[in-house]
N, C-alpha and C positions, 0 to 999 in steps of 0.2 A: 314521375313527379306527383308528389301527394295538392290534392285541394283543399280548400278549407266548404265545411258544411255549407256556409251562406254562398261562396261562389258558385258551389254546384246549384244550389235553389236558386240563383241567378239566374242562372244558361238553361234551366232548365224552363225559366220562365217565357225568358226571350224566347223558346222554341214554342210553346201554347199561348193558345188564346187567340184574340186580335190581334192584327200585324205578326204573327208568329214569322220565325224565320226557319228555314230548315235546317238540319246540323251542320249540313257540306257549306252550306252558308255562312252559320256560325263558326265553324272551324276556321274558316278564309279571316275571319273578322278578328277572331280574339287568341286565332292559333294552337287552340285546342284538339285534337284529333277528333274527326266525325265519328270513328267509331265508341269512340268515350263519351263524347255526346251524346250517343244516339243510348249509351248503355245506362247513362242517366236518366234518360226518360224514361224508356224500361223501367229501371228500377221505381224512378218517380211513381209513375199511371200503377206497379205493383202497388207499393205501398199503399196509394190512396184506395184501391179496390179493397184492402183488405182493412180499413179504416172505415168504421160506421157510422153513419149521417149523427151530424148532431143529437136529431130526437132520440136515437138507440140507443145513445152513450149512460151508462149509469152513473148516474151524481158519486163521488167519492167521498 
């Protein structure tokens, strides 16, 4: 089953942060497989590491 961009940045929300939930959690909840879940955040926490802090950014 394909997702759309914004529902993965969803589920990827509900799992960080405050009140975070865990994927086996969110899978029960919204039916999603935990392993896809869990490969969203992966991917998620990748991107953001290799994405630099504000100050870094060059003005374009």
């Amino acid at each position: 089953m394909s997702y759309t961009d914004a529902f993965k940045a969803e589920m990827v929300k509900r799992m960080v942060g405050p009140g975070a939930v865990s994927a086996a959690a969110l899978s029960r909840q919204v039916g999603v497989s935990q392993p896809t879940l869990s490969q969203w955040l992966r991917e998620a926490r990748r991107v953001a590491a290799m994405t630099p802090p504000p100050e870094e950014k060059k003005p374009t």
